[in-house]
N, C-alpha and C positions, 0 to 999 in steps of 0.2 A: 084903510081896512077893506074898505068895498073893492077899490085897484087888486088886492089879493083874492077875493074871492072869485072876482069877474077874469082874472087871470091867470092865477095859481092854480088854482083847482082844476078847472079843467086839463090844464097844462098835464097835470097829474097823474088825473082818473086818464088822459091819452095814455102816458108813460105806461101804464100799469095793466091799461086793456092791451098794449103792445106785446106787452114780456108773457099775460096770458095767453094771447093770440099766440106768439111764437112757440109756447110751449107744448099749446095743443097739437099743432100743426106737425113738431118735431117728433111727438108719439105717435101718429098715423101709424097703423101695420103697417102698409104698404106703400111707403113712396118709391118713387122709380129707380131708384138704386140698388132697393132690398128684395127687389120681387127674387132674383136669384137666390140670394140665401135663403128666403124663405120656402123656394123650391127643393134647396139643399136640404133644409130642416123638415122639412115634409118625407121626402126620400129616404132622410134617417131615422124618422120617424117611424116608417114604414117597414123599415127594414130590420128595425128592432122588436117591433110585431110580430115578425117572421113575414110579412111580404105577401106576394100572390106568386111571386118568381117567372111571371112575366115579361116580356120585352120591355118593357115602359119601366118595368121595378130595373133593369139591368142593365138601364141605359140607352135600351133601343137595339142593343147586339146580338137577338138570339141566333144561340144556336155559332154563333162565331166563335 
């Protein structure tokens, strides 16, 4: 019974702070893959506002 306590358990509580850990980590706003979309989602966002119609709202193109 003691062999499970001094063993089990923690064994466990590891398993269980793992799949926590990963889960947090996996909702981050911004890991390094999503900064783009999030740029995207900003832009659309912006854009559904109605904008400033600025170089920056348009891509960078004025006036092209």
């Amino acid at each position: 019974m003691v062999t499970i306590v001094v063993i089990v358990a923690p064994l466990v509580a590891l398993i269980i702070w793992g799949i926590v850990f990963d889960l947090r980590r996996r909702r981050s706003p911004l890991s390094a893959h999503d900064i783009e979309a999030q740029a995207r989602r900003a832009r659309e966002a912006t854009d559904a506002r109605g904008g400033s119609g600025s170089a920056a709202d348009s891509g960078g193109h004025a006036g092209v």
